[in-house]
C-alpha positions in Angstrom: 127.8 82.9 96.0 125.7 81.0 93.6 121.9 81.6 94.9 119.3 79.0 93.8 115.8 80.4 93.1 112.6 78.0 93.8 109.4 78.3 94.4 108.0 78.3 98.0 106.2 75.2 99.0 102.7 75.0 99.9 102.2 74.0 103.0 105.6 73.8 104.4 105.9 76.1 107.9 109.8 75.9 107.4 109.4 78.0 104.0 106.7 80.6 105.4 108.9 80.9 108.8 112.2 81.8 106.7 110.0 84.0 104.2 108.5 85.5 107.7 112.5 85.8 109.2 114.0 87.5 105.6 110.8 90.0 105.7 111.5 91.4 109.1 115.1 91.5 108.8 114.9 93.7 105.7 112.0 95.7 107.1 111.0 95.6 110.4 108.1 97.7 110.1 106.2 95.2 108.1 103.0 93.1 109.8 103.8 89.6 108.6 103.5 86.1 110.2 104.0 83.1 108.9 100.0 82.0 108.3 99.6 85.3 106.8 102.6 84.4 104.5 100.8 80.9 104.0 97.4 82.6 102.9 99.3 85.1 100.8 100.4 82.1 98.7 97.0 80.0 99.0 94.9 83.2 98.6 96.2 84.7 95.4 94.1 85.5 92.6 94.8 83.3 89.7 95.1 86.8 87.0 97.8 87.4 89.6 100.4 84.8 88.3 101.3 85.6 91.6 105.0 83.8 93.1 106.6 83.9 96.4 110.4 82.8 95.6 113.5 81.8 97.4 116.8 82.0 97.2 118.6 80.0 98.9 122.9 79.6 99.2 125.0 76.7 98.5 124.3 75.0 102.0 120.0 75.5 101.3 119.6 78.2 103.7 117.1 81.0 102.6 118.7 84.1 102.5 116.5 85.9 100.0 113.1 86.3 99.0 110.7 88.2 96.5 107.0 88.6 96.0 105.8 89.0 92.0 103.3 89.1 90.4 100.8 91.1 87.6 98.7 94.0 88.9 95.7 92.1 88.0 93.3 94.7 89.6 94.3 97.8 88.0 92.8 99.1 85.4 95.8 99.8 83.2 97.3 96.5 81.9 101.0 95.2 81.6 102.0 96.5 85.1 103.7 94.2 87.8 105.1 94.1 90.7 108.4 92.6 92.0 109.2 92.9 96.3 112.6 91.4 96.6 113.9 91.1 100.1 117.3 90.3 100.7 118.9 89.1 104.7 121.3 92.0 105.3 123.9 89.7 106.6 124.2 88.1 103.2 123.4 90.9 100.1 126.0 91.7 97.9 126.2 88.3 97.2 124.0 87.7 94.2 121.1 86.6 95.6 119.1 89.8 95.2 120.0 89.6 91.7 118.9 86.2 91.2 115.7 87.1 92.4 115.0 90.1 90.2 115.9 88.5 87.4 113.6 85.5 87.9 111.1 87.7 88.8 111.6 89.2 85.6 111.4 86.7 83.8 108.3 85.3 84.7 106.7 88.6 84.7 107.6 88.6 80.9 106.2 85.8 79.5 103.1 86.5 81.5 102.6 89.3 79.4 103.8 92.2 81.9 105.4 95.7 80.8 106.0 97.5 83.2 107.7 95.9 86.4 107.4 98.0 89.6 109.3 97.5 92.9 109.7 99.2 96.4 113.3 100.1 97.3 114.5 101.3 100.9 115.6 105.2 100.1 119.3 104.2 101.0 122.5 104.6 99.1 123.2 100.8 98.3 119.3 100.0 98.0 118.8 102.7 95.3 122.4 101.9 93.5 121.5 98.3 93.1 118.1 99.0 91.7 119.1 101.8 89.3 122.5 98.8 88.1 119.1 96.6 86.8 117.5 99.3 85.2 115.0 100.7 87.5 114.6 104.2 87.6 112.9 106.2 90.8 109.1 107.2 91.0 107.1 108.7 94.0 108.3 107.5 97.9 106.6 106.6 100.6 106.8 106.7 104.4 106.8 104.3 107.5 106.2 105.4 110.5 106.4 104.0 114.1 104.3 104.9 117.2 105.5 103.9 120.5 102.0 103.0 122.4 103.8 102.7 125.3 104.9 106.5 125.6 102.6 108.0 123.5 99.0 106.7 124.5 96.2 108.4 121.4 94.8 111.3 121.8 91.4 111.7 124.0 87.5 110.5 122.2 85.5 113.5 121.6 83.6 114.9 124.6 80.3 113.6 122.7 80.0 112.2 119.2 78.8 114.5 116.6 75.1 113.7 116.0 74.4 110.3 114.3 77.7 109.4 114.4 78.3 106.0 115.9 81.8 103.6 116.4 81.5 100.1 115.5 84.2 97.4 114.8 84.6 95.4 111.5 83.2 92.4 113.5 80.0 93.7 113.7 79.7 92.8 110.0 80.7 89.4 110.0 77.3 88.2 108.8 77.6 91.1 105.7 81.2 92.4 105.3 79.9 94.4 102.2 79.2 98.0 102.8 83.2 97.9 104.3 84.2 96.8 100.7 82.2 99.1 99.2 84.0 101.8 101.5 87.5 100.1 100.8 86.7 100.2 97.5 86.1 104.0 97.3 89.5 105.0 99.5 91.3 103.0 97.7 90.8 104.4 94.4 91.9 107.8 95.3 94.5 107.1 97.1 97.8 108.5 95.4 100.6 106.2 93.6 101.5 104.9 90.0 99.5 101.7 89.7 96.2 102.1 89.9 93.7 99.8 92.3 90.3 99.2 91.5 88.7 97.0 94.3 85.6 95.9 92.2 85.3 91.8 93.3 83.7 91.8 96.1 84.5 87.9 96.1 88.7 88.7 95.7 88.0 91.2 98.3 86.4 88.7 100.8 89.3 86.2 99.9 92.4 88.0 100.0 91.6 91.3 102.8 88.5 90.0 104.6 89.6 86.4 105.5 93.3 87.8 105.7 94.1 86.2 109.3 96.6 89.3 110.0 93.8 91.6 109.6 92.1 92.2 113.0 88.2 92.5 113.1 87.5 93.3 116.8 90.8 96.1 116.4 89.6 97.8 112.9 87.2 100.7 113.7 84.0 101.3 112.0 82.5 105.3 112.0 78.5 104.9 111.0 76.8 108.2 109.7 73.0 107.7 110.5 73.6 103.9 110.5 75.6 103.6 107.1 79.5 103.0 106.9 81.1 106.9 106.4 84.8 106.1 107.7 87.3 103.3 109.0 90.6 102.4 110.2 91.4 99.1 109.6 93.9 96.9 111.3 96.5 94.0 111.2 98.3 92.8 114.1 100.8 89.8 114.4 100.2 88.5 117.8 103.4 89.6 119.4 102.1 93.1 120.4 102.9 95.0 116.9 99.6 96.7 115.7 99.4 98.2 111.6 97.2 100.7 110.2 96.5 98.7 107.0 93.9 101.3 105.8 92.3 104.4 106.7 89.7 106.3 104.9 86.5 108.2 104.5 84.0 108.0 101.9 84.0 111.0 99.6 80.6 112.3 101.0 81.9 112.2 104.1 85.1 113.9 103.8 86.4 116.9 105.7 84.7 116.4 109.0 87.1 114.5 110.7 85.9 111.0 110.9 89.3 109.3 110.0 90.8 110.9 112.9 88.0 109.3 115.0 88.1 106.0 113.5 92.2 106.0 113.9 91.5 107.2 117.5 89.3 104.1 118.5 91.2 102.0 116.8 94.6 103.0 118.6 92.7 103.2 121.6 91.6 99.4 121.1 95.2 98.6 120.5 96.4 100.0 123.4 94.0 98.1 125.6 94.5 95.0 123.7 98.3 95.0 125.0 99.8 96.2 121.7 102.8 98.4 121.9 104.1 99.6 118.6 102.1 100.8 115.8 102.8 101.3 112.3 102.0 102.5 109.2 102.4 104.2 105.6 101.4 107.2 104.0 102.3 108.4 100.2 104.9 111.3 100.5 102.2 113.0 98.7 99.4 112.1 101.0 99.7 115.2 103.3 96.4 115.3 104.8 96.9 111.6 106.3 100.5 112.7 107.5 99.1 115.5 109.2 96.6 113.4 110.9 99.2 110.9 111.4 101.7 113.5 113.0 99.1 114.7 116.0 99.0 110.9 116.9 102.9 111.2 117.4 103.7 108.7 115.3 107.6 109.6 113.2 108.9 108.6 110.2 111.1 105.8 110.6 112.3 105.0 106.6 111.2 105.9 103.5 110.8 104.1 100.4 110.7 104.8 96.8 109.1 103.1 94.0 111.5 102.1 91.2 109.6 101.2 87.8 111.1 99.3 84.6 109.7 98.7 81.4 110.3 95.0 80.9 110.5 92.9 77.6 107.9 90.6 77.0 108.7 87.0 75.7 107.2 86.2 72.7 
């Protein structure tokens, strides 16, 4: 099969729905719908060079598709990314390598490096990366909670003193002290690229107004009225809930407040009508998959992160 690569087209619902179909036929654990693949596309950061591509066989039908783009907010330049996503009916046939090689392409003459990419930790998913070059890095883990048979753990008979639970809508009208406590988690989290969340304005655009990402579902932990903890949350309407981020600020730390937040916010789920949760920790992160392990939830695939230094165009 001879795969064409385009571009996705703004505004089209057929292209975001087939982007939406390829995603959770690769990997089901992901939170995606297809506004959120719409804003992805609208809401990039021009430093990105951000694409959504593609590929599509001889008859037009999409049977591939990749996110790529340059790791605009990490502090180390020349790294990329490069998410290609294949249907599972139709790899083998070249479109997967279409994909990675316009991906790296573009990532080239836009100046990148280092391309990096996360790979399914199966036999034919790690062969195929390691044919083009890539070579394995640190893994990660999903993992699945059925809300239906495993309803979260019980609140603590009282709250610790000062401590108070509040939900990321009740900062609509100022959104910024959660940025600011983003920000901080998300610069020590583990992994090879980097993150520094330091425009507020990116932030507002691209995780705040993200419509996946649910407000009246994402717990909030005050210490003495100030943002200590939080468990934020995406949902796709169709009763899948994802831990998108959890974390506690650094003077905070060690006191349990993420495994409060997560318990509200799983609690919330479950009264909201979800019934699966997901998420991903590091395979390095043990504290959060300790925490994540008394909630019940199992590991249901891992990942590893392939990297390849790429040849800039002149």
């Amino acid at each position: 099969m001879t795969a064409t690569i385009r571009d996705l087209r703004p505004g089209d619902p057929g292209d975001a729905e087939s982007v939406v179909r390829l995603r959770r036929a690769a990997l089901p654990f992901l939170i995606t719908t297809p506004a959120r693949v719409a804003f992805e596309a609208a809401s990039a950061h021009p430093a990105a060079r951000h694409r959504l591509l593609i590929a599509e066989d001889g008859a037009g039908r999409a049977v591939g598709t990749a996110e790529v783009g340059l790791a605009y907010d990490s502090p180390e330049p020349g790294l990329s990314y490069v998410n290609a996503y294949v249907d599972p009916a139709r790899r083998g046939l070249g479109a997967g390598t279409a994909l990675l090689r316009a991906a790296e392409e573009h990532l080239a003459a836009e100046g990148a490096t280092h391309a990096y990419s996360w790979v399914l930790d199966e036999p034919g998913h790690r062969a195929f990366a390691e044919r083009h070059g890539y070579r394995a890095s640190r893994s990660a883990h999903f993992l699945r909670l059925d809300l239906t048979a495993h309803p979260p753990p019980p609140y603590p008979a009282v709250l610790p003193a000062g401590v108070e639970l509040r939900t990321a809508r009740d900062f609509a009208a100022d959104p910024r002290p959660l940025h600011e406590a983003d920000a901080e988690a998300t610069s020590d989290e583990p992994g090879d690229v980097p993150v520094e969340l330091d425009d507020y304005e990116d932030w507002l655009r691209t995780v705040w107004h993200d419509p996946s990402f649910d407000k009246e579902l994402t717990t909030v932990v005050l210490v003495d009225g100030a943002v200590a903890a939080f468990s934020a949350a995406r949902t796709d309407g169709s009763g899948r809930y994802g831990s998108a981020m959890t974390g506690t600020r650094r003077a905070h730390r060690g006191r349990g407040l993420a495994t409060l937040a997560k318990t509200d916010s799983l609690h919330r789920a479950r009264a909201a009508g979800c019934t699966e949760a997901f998420t991903g920790n590091d395979a390095g992160n043990g504290p959060m998959l300790a925490i994540n392990r008394r909630f019940g939830y199992e590991i249901c695939a891992t990942e590893t992160r392939y990297a390849k230094r790429l040849e800039t165009t002149p």
